[in-house]
N, C-alpha and C positions, 0 to 999 in steps of 0.2 A: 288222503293217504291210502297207497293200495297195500293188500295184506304185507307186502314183501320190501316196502319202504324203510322197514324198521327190521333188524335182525336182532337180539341180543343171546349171547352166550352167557351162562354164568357159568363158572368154575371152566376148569382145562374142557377141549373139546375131546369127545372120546378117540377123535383121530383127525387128523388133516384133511384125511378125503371126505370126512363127513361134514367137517366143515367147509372145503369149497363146494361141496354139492349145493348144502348150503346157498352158498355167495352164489354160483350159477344159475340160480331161480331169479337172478335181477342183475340188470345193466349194473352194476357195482360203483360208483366213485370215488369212493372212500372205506377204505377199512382202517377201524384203530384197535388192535387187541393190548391189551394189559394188565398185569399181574395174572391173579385167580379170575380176573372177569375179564368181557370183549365186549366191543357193541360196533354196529357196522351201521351208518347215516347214509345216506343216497344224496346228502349233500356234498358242497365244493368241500366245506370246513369239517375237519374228523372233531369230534366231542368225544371227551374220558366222561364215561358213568362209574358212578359209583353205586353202593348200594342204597342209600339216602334219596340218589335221585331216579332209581327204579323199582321200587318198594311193590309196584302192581306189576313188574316181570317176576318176581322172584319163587312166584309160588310154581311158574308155569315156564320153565326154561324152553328155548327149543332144543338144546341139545346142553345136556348136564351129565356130570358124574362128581364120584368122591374130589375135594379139593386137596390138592398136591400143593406142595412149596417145591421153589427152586430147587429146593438141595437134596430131594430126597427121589425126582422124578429122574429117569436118563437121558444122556445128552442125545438129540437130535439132530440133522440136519435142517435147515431154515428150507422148507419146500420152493421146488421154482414153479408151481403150479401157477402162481401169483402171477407171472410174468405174460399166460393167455388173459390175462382180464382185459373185457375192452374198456372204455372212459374210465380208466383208474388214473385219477390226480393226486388221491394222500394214500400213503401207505405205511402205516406204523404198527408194528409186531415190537415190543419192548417186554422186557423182566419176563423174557420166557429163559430157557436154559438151550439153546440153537448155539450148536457148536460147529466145527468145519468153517468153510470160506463160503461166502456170500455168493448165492450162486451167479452162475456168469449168468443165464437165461435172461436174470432182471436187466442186466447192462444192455442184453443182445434184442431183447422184444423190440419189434419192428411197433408196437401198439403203446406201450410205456415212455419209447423214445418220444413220442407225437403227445402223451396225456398226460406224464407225472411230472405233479410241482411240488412233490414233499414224498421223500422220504426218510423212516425214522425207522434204524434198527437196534436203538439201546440197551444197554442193559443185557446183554447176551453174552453169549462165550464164543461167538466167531472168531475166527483165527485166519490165519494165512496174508495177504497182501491185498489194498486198496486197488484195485485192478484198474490200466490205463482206461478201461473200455467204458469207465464211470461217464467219460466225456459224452457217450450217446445218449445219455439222458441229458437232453441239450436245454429242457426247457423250468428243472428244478431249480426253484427258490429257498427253497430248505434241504439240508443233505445232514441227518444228526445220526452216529456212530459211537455216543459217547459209552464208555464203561465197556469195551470188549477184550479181544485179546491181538487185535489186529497188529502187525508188523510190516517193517521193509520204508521206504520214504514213502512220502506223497507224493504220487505220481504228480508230472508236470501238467499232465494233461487233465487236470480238475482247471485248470485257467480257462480249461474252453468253455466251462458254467456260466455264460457273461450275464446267465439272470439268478444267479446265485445270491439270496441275502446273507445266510444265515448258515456256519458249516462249524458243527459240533465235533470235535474228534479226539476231546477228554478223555482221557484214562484209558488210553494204550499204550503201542509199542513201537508208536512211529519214533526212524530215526533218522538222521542226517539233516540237512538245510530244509528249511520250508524254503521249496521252490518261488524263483523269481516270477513265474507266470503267475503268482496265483495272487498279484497286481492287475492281473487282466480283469477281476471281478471286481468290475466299476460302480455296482451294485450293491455293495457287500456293507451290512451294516453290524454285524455280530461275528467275531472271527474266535472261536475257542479253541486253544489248540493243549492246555493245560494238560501235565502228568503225562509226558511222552518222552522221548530221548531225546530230542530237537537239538540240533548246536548250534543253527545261525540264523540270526532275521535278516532276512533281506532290506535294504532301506527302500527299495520299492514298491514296501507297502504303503509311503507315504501318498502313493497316484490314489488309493482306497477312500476317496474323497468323502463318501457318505457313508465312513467308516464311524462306529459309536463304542463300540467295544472291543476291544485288544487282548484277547488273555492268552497270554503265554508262560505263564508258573511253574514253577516246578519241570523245568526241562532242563537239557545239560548247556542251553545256550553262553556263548563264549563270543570276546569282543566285545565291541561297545556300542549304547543306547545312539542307534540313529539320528544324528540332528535332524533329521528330515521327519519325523514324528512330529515335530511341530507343526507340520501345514496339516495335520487332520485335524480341521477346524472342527467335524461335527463331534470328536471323539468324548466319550462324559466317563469312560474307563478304561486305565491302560493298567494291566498286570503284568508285570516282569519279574517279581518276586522270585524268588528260589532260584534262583539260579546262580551261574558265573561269568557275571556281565562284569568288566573293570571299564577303567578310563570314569570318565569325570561324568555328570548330570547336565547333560546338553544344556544349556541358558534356553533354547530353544522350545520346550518343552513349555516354557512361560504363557508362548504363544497358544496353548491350548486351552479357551476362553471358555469353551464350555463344559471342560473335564471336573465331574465330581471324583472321582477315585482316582488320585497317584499312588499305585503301590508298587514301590524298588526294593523294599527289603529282602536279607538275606542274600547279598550280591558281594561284588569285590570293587565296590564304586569309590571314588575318592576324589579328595579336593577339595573345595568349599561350597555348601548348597548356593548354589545361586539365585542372588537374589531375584532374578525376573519372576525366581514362583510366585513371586507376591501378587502376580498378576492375573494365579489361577484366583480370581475375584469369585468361582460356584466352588471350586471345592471345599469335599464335606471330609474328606480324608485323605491323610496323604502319609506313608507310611515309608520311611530311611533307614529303619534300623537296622541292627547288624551287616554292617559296610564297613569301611575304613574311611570315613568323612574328615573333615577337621575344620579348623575355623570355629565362626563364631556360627549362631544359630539365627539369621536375621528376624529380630521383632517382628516384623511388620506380617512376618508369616504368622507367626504364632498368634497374632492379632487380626488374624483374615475374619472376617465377621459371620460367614457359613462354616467355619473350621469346627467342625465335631471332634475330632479325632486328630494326633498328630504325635507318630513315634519317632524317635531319633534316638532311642537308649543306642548301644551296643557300637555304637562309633567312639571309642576311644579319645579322639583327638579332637572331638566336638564338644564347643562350650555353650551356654547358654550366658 
């Protein structure tokens, strides 16, 4: 290991530029800063340190000062310095207080477009719009935004990720349709899109083949659960919860053989559960309440032999 393989920061840097000074004494491939501490790996994989597992950095920081919390330091802009790094492939800046819009620089680097497979900017107060120009970062596998203040739709142009697994975008202020391209990402195995404004699912997410997880909660979505959700054979959780989804409980849905979590509750869904759920043979839980259901409760469900859990209160017209 050469001196400059390993960088750690402890507490806030005294400033941005001291920290890429920093990062410019080595080919960089990875940066992961978070919370009060940072630590920078020259590997593919970024590693969270905490203080536990740096107990021989801590006496000797390379760049330290007083520790600040989020609420008490000023809002920032998220530097586009980051965007001359050469072989940068992860880049994650989380649980800082980076306010403004994301800079374009990162979308526009001619060097980023070619090297980054992960980007994470959680946990921040950016603002403004998902910018269409996300698509030049052609070659990301991870894209995580979650807990900000971002608004306006998902551009359509995040379809053009076709090596996208993994796209976090929890707790903002996206609104309108989740665009129909963003079936184009054949790839896609984790799709969060929970606590935004969202109204419509597209059923072309069902082409999402080596799709495992589905969260869309807590959005304003409106109409009804896709039959075509059932051909996501790989899927092991699908969240619709919170929302204003009506119409009936696909039969269709039966078909998802290796889903552990069905969660619908809190919907405008109605009719009679259908019996094919009896055929989620892995689910661990499966959650109906507060709907307008009715009918009978079929046994066989209630008697699934992995069923941990299993709500249906708040339906009215539902018997057991």
């Amino acid at each position: 290991m050469t001196p400059f393989d390993f960088l750690f920061l402890r507490h806030w840097p005294p400033s941005f530029q001291e920290a890429y000074a920093a990062l410019a004494l080595v080919n960089r491939q990875s940066i992961d800063w978070c919370g009060p501490r940072a630590g920078f790996i020259s590997e593919t994989q970024s590693t969270f340190l905490d203080d536990s597992e740096t107990t021989e950095n801590q006496d000797t920081p390379l760049l330290s000062q007083s520790p600040h919390t989020k609420h008490n330091r000023p809002e920032t802009k998220l530097p586009s310095a980051f965007a001359s790094l050469k072989s940068l492939t992860d880049l994650s800046i989380t649980r800082f207080s980076f306010g403004g819009e994301i800079p374009a620089a990162i979308f526009h680097s001619p060097t980023l477009s070619q090297t980054l497979t992960s980007l994470n900017l959680s946990f921040n107060n950016l603002t403004g719009h998902l910018d269409a120009s996300i698509a030049n970062l052609a070659n990301l596998t991870r894209l995580s935004l979650v807990s900000n203040g971002l608004s306006g739709s998902i551009p359509a142009a995040i379809g053009s990720l076709q090596n996208l697994q993994q796209l976090d975008l929890e707790d903002n202020h996206f609104s309108g349709t989740i665009p129909k391209e963003i079936a184009n990402l054949v790839h896609m195995q984790h799709l969060n899109l929970n606590q935004n404004n969202l109204s419509a699912l597209p059923h072309e997410i069902s082409k999402m083949k080596e799709l495992r997880s589905l969260d869309c909660r807590s959005n304003m979505l409106k109409g009804s659960i896709p039959a075509s959700f059932g051909q996501l054979q790989n899927l092991r959780r699908l969240n619709l919860s919170n929302n204003f989804l009506h119409g009936s409980i696909p039969p269709e849905l039966g078909d998802l053989h290796c889903c552990i979590y069905l969660l619908l509750s809190h919907n405008m869904l109605s009719g009679d559960i259908p019996h094919q759920l009896c055929n989620l043979g892995r689910a661990a839980f499966i959650s109906l309440d507060n709907n307008a259901l009715c009918g009978d409760v079929p046994t066989q469900l209630i008697q699934m032999p992995h069923l941990i859990r299993f709500r249906y209160h708040g339906n009215p017209g539902l018997f057991k």
